[in-house]
N, C-alpha and C positions, 0 to 999 in steps of 0.2 A: 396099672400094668398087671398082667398076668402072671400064674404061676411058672416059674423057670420052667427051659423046657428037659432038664437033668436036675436032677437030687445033688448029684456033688459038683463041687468047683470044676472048671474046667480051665488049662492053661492057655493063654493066648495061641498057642503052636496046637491044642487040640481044639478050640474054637474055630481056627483057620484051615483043618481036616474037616470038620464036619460038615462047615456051608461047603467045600468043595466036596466034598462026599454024600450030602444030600441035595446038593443044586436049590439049596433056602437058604433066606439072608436071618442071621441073628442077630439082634443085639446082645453085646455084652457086658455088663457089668460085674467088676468085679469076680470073674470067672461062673456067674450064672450068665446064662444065656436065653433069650426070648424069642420065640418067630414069630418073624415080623405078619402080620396079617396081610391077608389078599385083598389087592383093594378092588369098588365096583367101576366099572366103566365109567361112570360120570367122574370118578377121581381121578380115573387117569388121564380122561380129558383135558380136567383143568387143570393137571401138574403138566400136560405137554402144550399147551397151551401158554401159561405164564414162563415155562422154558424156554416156547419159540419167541414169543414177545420179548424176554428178557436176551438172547441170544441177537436178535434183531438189531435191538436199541445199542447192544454193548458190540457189537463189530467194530474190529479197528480202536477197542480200548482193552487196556492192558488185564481185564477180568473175563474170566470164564466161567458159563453156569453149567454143572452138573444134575445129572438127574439122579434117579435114587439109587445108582447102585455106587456113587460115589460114600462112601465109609465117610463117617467124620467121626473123629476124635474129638471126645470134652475133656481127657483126662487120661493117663498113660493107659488106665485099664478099664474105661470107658468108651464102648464104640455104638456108633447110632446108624441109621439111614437115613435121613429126612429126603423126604419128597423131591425139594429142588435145592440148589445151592450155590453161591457165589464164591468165588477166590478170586480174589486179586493178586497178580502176581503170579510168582512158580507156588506151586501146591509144597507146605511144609508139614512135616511129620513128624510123630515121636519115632524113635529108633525101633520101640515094643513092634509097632505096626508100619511099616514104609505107604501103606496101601490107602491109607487113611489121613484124611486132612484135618492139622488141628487149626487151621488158617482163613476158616471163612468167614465174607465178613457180612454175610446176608443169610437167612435160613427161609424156606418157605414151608410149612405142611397145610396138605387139603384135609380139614376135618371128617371122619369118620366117626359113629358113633360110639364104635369099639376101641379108640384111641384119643379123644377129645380129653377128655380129664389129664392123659398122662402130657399132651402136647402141649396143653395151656399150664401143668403144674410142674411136673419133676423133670420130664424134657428142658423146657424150657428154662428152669434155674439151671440146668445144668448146661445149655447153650449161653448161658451168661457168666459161666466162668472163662469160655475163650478167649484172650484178650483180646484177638482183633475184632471178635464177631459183634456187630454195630446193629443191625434189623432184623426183625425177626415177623413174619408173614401167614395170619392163618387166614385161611379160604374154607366157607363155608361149603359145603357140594346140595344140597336142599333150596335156600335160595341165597338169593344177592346178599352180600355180604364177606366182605374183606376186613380184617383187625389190622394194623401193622403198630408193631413196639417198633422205638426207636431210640438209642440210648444219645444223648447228646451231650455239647462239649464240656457238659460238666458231670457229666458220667451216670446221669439222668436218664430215666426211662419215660419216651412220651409215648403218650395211645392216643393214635385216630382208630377212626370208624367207620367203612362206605357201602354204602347201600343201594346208591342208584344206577342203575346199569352206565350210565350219561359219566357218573364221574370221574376223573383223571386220578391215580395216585401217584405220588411222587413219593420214588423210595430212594431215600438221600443217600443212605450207603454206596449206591452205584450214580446216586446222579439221573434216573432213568425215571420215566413216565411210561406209566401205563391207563387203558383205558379199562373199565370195570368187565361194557361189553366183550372185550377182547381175550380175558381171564375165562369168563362163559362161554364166550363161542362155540353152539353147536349143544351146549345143556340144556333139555327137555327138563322143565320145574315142573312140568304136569306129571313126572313118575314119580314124585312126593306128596305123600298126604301127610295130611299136623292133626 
């Protein structure tokens, strides 16, 4: 993670002035605040992509996927953005923030180079203190390649791995299948060189 983007604390009522007074999402922790980076074309593909998939599969079931400007709460004075997002159910919040869901029970983010370390390390322990939140979704944007955690009935975290455009993921939190193709759809892998 980057340097705050203020020297001093800010209070949740002045973090809630500033994204609306500069039209940028922050995160917050603990009254520092971060802005969120810009992401490149190929990330916003595949986070609208896995949203429409995911919105698809889930019609007519009692869960809703948000995109990134849905706030999640990890913690009364911890607020994030992740990429894509599931709740099941009515969206619930702490009192601190109405705006922000501490209730989801799936997380997706599309890696970036400027963000990978914090999304596989302090993001993601801190999306594993939500009680409901059960899967968790990184997407590579360079090539094929999807991670998904998944905590199970004994409060266990498993890791798969997919790589082939051909294969199916089944993300148990919602019950839903997706096809690898279908996450890329429309990604040009030839605007990355290794």
């Amino acid at each position: 993670m980057e340097q705050p983007a203020f020297q001093h604390r800010l209070t949740i009522e002045e973090y809630l002035a500033l994204e609306k007074e500069t039209h940028t999402k922050y995160e917050y922790h603990n009254g520092e605040v971060y802005a969120m980076a810009g992401g490149t074309p190929t990330h916003s593909l595949i986070a609208n992509n896995v949203g429409a998939s995911l919105n698809l599969s889930l019609k007519g079931k009692p869960c809703f996927v948000y995109n990134s400007d849905l706030r999640i709460a990890t913690s009364r004075n911890k607020y994030v953005y992740p990429d894509v997002s599931v709740v099941c159910g009515k969206i619930e919040s702490f009192e601190e923030l109405k705006n922000a869901a501490n209730n989801p029970v799936l997380i997706i983010e599309v890696l970036s180079e400027e963000t990978e370390a914090y999304d596989r390390g302090g993001k993601f322990m801190r999306y594993r203190m939500i009680e409901s939140f059960k899967e968790y979704v990184l997407i590579e944007q360079r090539f094929p390649l999807v991670e998904v955690f998944s905590r199970n009935e004994w409060n266990k975290w498993e890791f798969r791995t997919f790589t082939d455009l051909t294969s199916i993921i089944t993300l148990r939190s919602v019950n839903v299948e997706i096809q690898l193709s279908d996450i890329y759809y429309g990604v040009d892998f030839s605007l990355f060189e290794f």
